[in-house]
MARSE-746481 format. One line per 2 residues: number of its first residue (from 0); their letters; for each residue z, x, y of N, C-alpha, C. Coordinates in steps of 0.2 Angstrom, whole numbers, plus 5000, padded with zeros to 4 digits. Layout:
NUM = A = Z X Y Z X Y Z X Y | ...
This chain:
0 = XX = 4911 4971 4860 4918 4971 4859 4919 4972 4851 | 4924 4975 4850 4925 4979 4844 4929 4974 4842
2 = XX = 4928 4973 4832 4935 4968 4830 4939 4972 4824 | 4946 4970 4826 4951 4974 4823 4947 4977 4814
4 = XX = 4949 4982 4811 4948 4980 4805 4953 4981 4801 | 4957 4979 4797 4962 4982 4793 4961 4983 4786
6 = XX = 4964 4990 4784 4962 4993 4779 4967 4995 4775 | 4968 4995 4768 4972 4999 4764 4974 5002 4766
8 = XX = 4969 5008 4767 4968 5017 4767 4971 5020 4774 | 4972 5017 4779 4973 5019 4784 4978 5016 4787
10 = XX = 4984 5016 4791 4989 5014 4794 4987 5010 4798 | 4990 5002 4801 4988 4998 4805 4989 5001 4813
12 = XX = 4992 5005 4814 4993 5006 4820 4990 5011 4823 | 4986 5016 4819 4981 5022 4820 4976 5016 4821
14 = XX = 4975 5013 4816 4967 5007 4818 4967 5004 4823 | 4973 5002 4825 4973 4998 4831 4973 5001 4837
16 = XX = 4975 5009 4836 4975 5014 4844 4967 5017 4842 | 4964 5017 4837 4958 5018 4835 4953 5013 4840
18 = XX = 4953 5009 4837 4950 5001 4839 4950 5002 4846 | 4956 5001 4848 4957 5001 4856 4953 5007 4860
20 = XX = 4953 5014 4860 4951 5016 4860 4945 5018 4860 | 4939 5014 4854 4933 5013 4854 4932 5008 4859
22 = XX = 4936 5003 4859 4935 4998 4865 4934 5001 4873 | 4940 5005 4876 4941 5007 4880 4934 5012 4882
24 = XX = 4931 5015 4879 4926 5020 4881 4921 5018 4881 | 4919 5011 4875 4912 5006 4874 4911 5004 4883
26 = XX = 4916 5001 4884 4918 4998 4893 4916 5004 4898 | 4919 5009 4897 4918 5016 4900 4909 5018 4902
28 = XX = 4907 5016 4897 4902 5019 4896 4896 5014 4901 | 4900 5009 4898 4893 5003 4905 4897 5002 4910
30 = XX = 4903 5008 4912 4904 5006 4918 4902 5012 4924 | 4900 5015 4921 4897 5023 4923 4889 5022 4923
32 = XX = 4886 5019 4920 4880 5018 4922 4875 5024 4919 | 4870 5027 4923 4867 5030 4924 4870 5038 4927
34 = XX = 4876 5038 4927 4879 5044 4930 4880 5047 4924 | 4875 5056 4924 4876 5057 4918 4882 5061 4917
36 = XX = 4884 5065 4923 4892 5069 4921 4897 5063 4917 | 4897 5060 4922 4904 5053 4918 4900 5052 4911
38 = XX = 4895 5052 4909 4893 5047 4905 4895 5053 4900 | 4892 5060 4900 4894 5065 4895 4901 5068 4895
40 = XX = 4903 5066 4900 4913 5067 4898 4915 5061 4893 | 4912 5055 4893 4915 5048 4889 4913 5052 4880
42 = XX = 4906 5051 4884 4905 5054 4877 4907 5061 4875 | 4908 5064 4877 4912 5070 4874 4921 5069 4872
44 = XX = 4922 5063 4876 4929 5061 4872 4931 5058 4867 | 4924 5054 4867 4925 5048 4860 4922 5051 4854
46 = XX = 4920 5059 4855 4916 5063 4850 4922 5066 4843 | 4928 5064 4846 4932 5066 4838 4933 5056 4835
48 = XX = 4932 5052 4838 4933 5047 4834 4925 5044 4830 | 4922 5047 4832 4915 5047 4829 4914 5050 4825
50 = XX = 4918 5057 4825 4920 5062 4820 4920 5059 4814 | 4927 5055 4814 4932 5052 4810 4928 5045 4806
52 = XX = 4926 5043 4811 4922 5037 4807 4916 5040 4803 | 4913 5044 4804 4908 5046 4801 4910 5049 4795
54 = XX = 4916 5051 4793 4918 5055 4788 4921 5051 4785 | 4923 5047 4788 4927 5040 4782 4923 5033 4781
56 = XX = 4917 5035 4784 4911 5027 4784 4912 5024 4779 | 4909 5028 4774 4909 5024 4767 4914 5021 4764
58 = XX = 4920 5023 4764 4925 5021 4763 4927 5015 4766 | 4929 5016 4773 4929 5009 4776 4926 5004 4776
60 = XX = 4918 5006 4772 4914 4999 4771 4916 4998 4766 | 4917 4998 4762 4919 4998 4754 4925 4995 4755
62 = XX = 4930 4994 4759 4937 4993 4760 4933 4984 4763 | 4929 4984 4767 4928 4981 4772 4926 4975 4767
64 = XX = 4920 4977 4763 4917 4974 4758 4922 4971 4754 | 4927 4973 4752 4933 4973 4745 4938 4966 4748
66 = XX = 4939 4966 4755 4941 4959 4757 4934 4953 4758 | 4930 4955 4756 4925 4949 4756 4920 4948 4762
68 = XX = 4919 4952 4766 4916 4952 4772 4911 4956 4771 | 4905 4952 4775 4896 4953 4776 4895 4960 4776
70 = XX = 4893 4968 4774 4891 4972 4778 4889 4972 4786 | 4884 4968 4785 4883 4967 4791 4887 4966 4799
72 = XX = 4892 4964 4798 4896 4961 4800 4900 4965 4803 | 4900 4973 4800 4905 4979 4801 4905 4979 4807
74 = XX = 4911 4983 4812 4911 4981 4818 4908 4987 4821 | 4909 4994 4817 4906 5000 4819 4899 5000 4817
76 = XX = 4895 5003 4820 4888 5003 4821 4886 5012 4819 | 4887 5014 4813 4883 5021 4809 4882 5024 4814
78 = XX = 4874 5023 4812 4870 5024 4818 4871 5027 4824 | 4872 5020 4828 4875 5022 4833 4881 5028 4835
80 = XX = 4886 5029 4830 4890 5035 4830 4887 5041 4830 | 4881 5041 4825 4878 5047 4823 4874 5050 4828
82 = XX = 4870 5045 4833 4866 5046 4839 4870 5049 4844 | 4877 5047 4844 4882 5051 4850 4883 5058 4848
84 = XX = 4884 5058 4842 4887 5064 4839 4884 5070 4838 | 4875 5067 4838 4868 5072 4839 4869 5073 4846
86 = XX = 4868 5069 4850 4869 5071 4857 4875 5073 4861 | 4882 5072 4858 4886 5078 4862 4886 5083 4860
């Protein structure tokens, strides 16, 4: 499960249909299982907010950090977006 983030830089209501949305496909994803057509349509949806994240990463950490919170702690996982984003 994803936790809200709010940020300067970004409008609370884009983050929050952001958020929801990362949520929504995350569940998508283990609910589809092993089915690879459903599994490469999920992820061929969630491939523009991956986009997005990956293009503003640094910055929302930096936002993230600047209110006092761990790195580690971020609720989006780099990595993980980048590995989607090789593979759709």
């Amino acid at each position: 499960m994803f936790t809200a983030v709010i940020l300067s830089t970004t409008s609370c209501k884009l983050q929050c249909c952001a958020i929801l949305a990362m949520e929504i496909l995350y569940d998508a994803e283990k609910a589809v299982g092993k089915d690879a057509e459903l599994l490469k349509r999920i992820r061929y949806t969630r491939l523009s907010l991956d986009r997005s994240f990956l293009v503003k990463a640094r910055t929302l950490k930096t936002e993230w950090k600047k209110k006092g919170n761990n790195e580690k702690n971020f609720p989006i996982d780099a990595d993980q977006a980048l590995s989607r984003h090789k593979q759709t």
